[in-house]
N, CA, C and O atoms as a MOPAC input file, in Angstrom:
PM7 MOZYME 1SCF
protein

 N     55.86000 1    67.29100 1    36.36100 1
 C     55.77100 1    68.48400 1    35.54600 1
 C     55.84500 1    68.12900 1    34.07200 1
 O     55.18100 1    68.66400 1    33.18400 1
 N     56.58100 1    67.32900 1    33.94900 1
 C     56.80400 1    66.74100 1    32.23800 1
 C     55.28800 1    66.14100 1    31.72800 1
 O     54.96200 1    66.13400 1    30.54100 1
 N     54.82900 1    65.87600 1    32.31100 1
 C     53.24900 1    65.01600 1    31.98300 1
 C     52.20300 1    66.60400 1    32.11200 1
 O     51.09800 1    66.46800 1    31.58700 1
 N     52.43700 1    67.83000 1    32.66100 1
 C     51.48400 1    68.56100 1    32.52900 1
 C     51.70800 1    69.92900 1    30.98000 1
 O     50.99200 1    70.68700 1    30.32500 1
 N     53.51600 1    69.42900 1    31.08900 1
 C     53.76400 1    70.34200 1    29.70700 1
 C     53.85700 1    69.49200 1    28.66700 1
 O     53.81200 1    70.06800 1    27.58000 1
 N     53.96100 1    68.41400 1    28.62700 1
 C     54.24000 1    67.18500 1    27.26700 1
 C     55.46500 1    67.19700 1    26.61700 1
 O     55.64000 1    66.99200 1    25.41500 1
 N     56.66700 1    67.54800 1    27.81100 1
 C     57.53700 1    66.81400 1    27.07600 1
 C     57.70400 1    65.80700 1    26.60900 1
 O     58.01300 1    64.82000 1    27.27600 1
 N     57.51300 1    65.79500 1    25.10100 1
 C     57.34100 1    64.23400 1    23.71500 1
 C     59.13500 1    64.08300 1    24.50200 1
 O     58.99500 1    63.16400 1    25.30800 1
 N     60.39700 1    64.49800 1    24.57100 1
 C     61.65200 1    63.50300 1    24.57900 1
 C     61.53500 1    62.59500 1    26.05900 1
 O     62.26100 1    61.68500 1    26.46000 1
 N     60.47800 1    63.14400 1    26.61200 1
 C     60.57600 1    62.32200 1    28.25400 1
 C     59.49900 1    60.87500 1    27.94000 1
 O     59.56900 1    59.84200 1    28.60500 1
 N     58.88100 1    61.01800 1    27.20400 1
 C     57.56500 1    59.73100 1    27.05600 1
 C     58.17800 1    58.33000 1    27.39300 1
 O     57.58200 1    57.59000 1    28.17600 1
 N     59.29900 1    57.97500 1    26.84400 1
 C     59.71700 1    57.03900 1    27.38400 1
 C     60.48500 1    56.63800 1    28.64500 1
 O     61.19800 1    55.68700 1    28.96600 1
 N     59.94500 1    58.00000 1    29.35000 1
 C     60.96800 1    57.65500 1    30.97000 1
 C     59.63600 1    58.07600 1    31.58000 1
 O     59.40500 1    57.27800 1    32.48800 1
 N     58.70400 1    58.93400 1    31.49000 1
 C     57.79100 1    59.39200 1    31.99300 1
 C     56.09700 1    58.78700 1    31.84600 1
 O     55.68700 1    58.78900 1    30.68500 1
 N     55.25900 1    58.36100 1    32.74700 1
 C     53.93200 1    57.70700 1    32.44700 1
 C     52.95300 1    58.66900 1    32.45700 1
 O     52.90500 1    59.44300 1    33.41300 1
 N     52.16000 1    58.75200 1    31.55100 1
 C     50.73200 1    59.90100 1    31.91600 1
 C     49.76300 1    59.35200 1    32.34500 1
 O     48.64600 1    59.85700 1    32.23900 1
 N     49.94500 1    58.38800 1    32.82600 1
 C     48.94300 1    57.80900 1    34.30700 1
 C     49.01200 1    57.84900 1    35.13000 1
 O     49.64200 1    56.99200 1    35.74900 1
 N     48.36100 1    58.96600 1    35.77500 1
 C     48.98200 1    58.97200 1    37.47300 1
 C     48.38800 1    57.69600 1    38.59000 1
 O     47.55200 1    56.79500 1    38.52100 1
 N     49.02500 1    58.03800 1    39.27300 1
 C     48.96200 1    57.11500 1    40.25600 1
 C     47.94700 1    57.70900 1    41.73300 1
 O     47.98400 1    58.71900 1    42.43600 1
 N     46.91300 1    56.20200 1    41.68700 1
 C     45.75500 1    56.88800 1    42.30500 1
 C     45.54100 1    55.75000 1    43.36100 1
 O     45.78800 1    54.60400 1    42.98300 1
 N     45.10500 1    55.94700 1    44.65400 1
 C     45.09300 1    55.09400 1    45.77600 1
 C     43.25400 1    55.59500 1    46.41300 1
 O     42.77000 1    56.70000 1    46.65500 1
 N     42.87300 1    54.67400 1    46.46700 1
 C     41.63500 1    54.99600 1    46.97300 1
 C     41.34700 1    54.50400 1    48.31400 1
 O     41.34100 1    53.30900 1    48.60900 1
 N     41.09400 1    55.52200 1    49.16400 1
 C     41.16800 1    54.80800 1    50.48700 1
 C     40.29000 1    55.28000 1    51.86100 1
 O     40.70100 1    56.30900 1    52.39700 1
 N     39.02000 1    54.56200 1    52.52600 1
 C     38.20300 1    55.24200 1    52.55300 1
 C     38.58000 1    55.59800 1    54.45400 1
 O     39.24900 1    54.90000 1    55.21600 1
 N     37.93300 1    56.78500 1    54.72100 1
 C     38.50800 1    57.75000 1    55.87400 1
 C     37.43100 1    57.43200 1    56.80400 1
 O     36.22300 1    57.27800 1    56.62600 1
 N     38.36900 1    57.35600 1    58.11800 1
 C     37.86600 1    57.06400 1    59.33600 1
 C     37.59400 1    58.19300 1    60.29600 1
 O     37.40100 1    59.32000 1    59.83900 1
 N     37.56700 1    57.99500 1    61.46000 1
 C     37.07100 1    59.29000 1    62.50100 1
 C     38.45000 1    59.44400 1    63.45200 1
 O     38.43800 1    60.27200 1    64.36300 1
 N     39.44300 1    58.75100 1    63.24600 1
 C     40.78600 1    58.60200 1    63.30600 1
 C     41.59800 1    59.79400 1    62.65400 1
 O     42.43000 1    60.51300 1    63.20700 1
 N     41.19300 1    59.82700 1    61.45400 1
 C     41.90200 1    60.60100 1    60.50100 1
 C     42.28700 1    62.17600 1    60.92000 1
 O     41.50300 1    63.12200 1    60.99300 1
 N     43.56300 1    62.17500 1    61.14600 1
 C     43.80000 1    63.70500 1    61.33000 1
 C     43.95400 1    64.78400 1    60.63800 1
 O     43.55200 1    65.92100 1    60.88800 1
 N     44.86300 1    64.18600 1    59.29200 1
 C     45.19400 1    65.27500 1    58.57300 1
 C     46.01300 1    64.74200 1    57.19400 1
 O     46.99800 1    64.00300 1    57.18000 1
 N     45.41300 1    65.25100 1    56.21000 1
 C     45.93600 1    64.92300 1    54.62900 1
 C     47.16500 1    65.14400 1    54.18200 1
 O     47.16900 1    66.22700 1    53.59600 1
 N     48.49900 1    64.50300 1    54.17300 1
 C     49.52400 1    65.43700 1    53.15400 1
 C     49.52400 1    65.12500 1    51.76900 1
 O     49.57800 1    64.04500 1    51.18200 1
 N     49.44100 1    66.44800 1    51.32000 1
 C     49.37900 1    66.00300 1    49.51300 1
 C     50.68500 1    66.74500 1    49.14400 1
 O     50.80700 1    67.94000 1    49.41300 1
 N     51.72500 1    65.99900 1    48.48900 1
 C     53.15700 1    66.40300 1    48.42500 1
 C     53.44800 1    65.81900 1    47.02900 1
 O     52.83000 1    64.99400 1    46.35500 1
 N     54.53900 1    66.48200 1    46.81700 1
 C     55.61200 1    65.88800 1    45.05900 1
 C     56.32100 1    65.29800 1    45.80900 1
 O     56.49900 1    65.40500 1    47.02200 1
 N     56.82200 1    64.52300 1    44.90500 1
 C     58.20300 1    63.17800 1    44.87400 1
 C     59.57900 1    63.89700 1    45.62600 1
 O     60.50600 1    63.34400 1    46.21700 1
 N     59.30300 1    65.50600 1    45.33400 1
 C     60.46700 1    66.41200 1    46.47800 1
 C     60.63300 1    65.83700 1    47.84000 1
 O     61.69700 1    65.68600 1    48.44100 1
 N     59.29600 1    65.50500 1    48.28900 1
 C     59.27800 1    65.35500 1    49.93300 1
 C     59.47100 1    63.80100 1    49.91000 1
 O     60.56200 1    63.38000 1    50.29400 1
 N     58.49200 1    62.88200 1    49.48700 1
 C     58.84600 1    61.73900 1    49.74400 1
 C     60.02800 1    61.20300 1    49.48800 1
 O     60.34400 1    60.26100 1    50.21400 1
 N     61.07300 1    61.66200 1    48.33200 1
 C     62.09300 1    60.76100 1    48.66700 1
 C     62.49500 1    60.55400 1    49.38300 1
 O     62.73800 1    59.38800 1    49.69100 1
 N     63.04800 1    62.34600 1    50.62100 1
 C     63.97000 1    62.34700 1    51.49400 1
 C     63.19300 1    62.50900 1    53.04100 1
 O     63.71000 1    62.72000 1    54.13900 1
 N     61.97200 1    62.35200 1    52.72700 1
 C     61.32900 1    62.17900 1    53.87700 1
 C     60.31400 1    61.26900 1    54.28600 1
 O     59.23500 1    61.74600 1    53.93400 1
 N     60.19600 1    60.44800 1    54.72300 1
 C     59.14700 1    58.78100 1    55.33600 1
 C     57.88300 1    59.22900 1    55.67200 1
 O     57.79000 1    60.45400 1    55.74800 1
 N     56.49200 1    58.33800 1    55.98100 1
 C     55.77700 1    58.92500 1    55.63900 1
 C     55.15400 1    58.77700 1    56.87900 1
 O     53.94300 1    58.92800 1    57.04400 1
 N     56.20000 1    58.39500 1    58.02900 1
 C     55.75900 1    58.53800 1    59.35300 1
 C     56.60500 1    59.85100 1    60.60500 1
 O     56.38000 1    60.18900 1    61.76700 1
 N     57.86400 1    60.34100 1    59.28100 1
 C     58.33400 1    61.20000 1    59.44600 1
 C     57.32000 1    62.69000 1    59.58300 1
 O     57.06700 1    63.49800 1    60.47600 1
 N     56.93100 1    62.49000 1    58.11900 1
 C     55.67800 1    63.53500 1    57.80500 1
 C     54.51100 1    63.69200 1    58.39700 1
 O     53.83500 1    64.72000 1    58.38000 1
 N     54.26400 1    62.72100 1    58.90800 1
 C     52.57900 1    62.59300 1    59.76100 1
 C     53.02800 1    63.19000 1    61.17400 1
 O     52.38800 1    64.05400 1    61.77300 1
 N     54.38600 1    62.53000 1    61.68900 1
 C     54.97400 1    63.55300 1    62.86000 1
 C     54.91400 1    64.70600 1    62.70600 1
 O     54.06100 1    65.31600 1    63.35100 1
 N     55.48600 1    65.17900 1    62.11500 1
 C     55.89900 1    67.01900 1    62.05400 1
 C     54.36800 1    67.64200 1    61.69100 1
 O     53.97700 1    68.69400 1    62.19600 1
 N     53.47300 1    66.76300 1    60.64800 1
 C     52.12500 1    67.96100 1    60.54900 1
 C     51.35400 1    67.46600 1    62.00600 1
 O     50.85300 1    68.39500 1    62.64100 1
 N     51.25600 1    66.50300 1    62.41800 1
 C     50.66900 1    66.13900 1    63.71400 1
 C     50.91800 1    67.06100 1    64.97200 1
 O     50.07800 1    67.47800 1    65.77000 1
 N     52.39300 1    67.29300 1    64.94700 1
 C     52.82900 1    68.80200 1    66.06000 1
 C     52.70300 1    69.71300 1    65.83500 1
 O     52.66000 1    70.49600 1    66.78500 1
 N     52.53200 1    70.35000 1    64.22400 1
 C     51.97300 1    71.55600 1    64.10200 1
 C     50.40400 1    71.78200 1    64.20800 1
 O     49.97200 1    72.92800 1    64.32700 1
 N     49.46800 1    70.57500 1    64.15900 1
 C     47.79000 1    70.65300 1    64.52800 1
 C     48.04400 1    70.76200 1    65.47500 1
 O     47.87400 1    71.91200 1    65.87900 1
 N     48.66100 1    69.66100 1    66.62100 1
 C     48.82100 1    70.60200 1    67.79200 1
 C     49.14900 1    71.59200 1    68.21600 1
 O     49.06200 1    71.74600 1    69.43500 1
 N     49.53200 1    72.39700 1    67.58900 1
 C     49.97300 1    73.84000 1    68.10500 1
 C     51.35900 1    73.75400 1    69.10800 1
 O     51.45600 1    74.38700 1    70.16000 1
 N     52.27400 1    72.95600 1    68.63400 1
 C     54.12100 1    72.90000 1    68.74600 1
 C     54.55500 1    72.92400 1    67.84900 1
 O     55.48100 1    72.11400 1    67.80200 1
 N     54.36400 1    73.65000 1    66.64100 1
 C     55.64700 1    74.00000 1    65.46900 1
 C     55.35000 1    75.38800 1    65.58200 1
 O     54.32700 1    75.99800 1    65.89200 1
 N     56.55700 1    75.75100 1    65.23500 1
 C     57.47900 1    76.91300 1    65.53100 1
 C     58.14800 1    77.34400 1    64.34700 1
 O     59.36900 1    77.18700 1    64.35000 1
 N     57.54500 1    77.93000 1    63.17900 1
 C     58.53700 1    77.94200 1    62.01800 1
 C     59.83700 1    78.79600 1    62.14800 1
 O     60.83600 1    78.75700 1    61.42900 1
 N     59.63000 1    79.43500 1    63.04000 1
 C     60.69700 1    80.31700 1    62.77400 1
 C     61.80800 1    79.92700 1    63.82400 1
 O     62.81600 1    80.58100 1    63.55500 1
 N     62.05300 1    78.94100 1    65.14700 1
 C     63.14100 1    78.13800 1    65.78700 1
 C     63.68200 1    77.42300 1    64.84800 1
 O     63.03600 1    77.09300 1    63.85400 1
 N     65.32100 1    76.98400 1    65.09200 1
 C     65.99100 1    76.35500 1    64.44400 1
 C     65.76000 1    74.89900 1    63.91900 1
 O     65.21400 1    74.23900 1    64.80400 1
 N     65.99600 1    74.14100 1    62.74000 1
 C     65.36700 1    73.03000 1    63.12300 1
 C     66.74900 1    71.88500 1    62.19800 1
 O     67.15200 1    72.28600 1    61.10600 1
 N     67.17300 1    70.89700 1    62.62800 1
 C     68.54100 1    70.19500 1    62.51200 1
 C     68.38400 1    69.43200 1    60.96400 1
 O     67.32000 1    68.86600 1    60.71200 1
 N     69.28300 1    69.44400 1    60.14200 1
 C     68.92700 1    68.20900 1    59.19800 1
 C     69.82400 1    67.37600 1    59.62500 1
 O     70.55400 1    67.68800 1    60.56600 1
 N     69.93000 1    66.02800 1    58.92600 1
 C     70.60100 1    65.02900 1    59.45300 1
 C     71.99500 1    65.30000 1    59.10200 1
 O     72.72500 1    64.30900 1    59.05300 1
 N     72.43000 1    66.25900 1    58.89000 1
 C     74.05600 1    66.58600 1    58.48300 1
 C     74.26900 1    67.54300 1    59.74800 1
 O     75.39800 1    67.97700 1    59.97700 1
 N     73.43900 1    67.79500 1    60.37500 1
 C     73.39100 1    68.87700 1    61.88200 1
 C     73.57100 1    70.26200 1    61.17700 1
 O     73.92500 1    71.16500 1    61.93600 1
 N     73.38000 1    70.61300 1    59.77800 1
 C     73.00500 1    71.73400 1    59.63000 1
 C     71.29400 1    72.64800 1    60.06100 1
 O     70.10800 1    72.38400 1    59.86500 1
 N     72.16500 1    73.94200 1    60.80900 1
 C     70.42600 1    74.26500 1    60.95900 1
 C     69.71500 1    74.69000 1    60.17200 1
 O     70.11900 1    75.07800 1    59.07600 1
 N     68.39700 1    74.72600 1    60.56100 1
 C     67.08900 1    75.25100 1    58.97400 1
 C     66.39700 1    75.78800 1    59.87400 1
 O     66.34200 1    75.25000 1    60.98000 1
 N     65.81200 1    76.79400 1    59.65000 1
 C     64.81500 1    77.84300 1    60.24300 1
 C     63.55100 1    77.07100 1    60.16500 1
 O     62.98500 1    76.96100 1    59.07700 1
 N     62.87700 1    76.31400 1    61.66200 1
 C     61.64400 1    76.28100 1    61.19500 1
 C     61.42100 1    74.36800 1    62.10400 1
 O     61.51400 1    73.24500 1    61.60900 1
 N     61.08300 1    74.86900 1    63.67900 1
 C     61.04700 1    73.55900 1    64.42000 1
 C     59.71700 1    73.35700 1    65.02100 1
 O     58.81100 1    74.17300 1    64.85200 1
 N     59.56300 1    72.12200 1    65.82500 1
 C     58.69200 1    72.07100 1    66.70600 1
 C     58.20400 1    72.18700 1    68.41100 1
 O     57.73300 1    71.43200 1    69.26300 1
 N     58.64500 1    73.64800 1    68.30400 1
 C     58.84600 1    74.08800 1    69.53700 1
 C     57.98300 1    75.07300 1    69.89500 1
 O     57.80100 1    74.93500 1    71.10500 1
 N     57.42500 1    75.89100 1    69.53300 1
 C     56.00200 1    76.62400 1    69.74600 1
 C     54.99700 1    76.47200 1    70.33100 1
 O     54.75900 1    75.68400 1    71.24700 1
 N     54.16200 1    77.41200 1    69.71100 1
 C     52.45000 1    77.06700 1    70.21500 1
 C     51.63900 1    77.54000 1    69.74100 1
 O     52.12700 1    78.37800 1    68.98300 1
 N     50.13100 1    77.56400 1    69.65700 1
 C     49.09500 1    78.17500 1    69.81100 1
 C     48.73400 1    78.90000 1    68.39600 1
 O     48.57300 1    80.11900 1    68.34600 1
 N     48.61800 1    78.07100 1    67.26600 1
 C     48.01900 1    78.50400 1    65.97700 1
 C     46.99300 1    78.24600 1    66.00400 1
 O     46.60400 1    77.38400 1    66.79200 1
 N     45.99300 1    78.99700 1    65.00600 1
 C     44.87600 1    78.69800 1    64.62200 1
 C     44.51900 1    77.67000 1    63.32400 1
 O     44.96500 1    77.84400 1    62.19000 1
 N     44.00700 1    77.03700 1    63.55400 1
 C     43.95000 1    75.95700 1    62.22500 1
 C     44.98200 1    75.94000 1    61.05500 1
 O     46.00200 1    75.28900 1    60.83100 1
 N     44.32700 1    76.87900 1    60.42600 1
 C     44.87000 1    77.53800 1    59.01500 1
 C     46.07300 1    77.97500 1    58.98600 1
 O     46.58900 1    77.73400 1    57.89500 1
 N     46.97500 1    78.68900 1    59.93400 1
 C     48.12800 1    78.74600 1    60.16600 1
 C     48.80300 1    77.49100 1    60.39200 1
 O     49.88200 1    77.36000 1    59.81300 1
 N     48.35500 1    76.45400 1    61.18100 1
 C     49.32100 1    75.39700 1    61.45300 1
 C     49.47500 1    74.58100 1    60.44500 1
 O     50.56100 1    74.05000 1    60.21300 1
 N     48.39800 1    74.38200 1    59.71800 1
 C     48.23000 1    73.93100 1    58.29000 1
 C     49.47100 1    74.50200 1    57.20300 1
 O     50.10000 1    73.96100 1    56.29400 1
 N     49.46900 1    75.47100 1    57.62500 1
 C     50.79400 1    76.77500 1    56.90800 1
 C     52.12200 1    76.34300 1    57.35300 1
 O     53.21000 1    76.03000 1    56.86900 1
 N     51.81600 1    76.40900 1    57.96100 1
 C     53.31800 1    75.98100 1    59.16600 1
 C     53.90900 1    74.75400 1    58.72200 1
 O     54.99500 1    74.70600 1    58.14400 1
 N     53.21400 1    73.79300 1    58.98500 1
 C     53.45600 1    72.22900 1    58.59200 1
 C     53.57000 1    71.78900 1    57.34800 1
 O     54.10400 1    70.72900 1    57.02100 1
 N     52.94500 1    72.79600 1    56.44200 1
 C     53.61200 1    72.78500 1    54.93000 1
 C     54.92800 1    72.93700 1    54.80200 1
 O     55.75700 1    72.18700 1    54.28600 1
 N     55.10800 1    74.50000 1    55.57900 1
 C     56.51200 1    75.31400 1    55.49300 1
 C     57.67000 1    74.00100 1    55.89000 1
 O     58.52000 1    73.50700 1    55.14900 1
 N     57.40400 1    73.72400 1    57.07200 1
 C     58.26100 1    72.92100 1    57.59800 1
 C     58.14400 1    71.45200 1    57.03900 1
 O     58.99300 1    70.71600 1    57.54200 1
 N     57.50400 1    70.97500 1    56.34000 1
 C     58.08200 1    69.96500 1    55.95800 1
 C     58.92700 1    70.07100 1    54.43600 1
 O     59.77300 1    69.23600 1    54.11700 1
 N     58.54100 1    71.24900 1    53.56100 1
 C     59.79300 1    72.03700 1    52.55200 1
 C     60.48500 1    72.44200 1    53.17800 1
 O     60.97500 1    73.29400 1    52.43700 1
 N     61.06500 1    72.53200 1    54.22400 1
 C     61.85600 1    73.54800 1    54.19500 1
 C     62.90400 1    71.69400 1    54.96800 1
 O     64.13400 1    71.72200 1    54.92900 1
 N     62.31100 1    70.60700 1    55.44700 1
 C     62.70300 1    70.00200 1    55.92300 1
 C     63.30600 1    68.74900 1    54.62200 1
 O     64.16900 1    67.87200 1    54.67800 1
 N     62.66600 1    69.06000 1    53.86900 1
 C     63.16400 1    67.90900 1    52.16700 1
 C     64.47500 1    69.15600 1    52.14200 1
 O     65.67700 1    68.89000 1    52.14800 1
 N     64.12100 1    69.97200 1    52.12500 1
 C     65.17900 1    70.73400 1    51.19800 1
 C     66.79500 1    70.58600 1    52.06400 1
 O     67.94800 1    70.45900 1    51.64900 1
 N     66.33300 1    70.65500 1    53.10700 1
 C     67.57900 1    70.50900 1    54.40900 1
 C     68.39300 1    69.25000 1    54.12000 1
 O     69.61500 1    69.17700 1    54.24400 1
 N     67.42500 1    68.07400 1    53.64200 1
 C     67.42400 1    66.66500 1    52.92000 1
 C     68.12100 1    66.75600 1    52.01000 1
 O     68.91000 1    65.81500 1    51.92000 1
 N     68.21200 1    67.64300 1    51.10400 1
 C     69.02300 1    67.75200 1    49.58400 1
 C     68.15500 1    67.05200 1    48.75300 1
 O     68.47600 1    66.08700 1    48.05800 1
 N     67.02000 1    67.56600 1    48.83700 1
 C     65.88800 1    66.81000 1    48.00000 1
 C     66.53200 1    67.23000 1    46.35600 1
 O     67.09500 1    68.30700 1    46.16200 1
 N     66.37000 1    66.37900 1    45.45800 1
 C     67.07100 1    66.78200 1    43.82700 1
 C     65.66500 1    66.98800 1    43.10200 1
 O     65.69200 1    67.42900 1    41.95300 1
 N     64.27500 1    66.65800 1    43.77800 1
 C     63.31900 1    66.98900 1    42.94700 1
 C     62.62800 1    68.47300 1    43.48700 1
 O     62.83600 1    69.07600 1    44.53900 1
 N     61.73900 1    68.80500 1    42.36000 1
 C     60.84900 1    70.07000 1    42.98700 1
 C     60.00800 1    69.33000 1    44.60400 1
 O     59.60700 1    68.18100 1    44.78600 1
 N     59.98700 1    70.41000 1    45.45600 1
 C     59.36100 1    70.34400 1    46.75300 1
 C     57.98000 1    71.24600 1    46.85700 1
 O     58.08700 1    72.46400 1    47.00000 1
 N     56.65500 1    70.60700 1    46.78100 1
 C     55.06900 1    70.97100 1    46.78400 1
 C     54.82700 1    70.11000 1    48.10400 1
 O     55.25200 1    68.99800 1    48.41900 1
 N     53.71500 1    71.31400 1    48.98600 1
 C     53.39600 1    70.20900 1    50.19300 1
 C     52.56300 1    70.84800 1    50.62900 1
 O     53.06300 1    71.93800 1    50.90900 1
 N     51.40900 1    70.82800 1    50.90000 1
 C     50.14800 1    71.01700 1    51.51500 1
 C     49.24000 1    70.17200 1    52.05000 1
 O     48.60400 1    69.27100 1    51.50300 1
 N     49.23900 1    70.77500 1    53.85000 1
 C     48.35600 1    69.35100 1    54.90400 1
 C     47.59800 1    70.20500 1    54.85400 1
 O     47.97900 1    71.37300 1    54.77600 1
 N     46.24900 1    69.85200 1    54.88600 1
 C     44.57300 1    69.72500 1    55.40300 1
 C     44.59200 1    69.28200 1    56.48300 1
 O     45.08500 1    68.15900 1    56.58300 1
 N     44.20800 1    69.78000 1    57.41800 1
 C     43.44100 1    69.50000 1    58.97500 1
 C     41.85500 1    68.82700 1    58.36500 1
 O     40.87300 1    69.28100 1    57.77600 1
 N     42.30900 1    67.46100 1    58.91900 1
 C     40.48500 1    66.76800 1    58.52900 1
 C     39.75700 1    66.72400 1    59.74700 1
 O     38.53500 1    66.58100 1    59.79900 1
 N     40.30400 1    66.81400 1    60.46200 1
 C     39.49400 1    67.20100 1    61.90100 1
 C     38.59700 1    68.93100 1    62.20700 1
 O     37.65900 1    69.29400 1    62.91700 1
 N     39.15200 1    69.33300 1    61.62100 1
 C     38.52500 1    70.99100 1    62.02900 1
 C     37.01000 1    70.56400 1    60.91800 1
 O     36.85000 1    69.92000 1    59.88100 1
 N     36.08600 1    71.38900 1    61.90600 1
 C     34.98000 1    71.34500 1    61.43300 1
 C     34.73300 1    72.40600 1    60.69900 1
 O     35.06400 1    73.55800 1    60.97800 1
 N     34.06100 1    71.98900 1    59.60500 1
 C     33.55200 1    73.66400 1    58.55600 1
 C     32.49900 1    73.39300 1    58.76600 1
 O     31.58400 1    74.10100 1    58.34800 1

C-alpha cells in the first residue's frame, strides 16, 4: 500500500519494484491465487492450493466451523458441496482470509483464486 500512496518516510524500508515471476502454464494447472503478504506469511503455499483445490471441488463450506492452530473456531470449513464455479472461487477466497486472520496475520489480508480450468 505504501508504494501505491508514496509514502516519501517509508522509501527506505519500502521498494517500488514489484516483484514479478514469469511462469509459463500447463494443462495441469488448476487454479491461480493472487494474495497480499496478509496470507502468505501465516499461510504456506501448499496450505493454500489445499483449501482453494476443495473448494473447486465443491467441499468448502464457508459457513461450518473451521479450527486455527490455537483450536480457536472460525466460521468457514471444508465440509460442503456443490458450488458453481464462481461461488467456489468466492468461497476459497473467503476461507483462506478468514483462515490468515485466524493466523493473527499483522498484515492487510487480499485473496482472490481463479478457476483456470473452467472454460469461458
Amino acid at each position: 500500500m505504501s508504494r501505491a500512496i508514496g509514502d516519501n518516510y517509508l522509501k527506505p524500508y519500502v521498494s517500488c519494484e514489484p516483484e514479478v515471476t514469469v511462469t509459463d502454464r500447463t494443462a495441469e494447472d488448476e487454479c491461480l491465487i493472487l494474495a497480499s503478504d496478509g496470507l502468505w506469511d501465516v499461510v504456506s503455499n501448499d496450505t493454500a492450493c489445499g483449501v482453494a483445490r476443495m473448494c473447486l471441488r465443491g467441499k468448502c463450506d464457508v459457513q461450518a466451523p473451521l479450527l486455527s492452530p490455537e483450536g480457536e473456531a472460525v466460521v468457514g470449513s471444508m465440509m460442503g458441496g456443490g458450488e458453481i464455479p464462481d461461488k467456489a472461487c468466492a468461497d476459497a477466497s473467503m476461507l483462506l482470509t478468514k483462515l490468515a486472520l485466524a493466523r493473527h496475520s499483522t498484515d492487510n489480508v487480499s485473496v482472490v483464486v481463479v478457476d483456470l480450468r473452467r472454460a469461458t
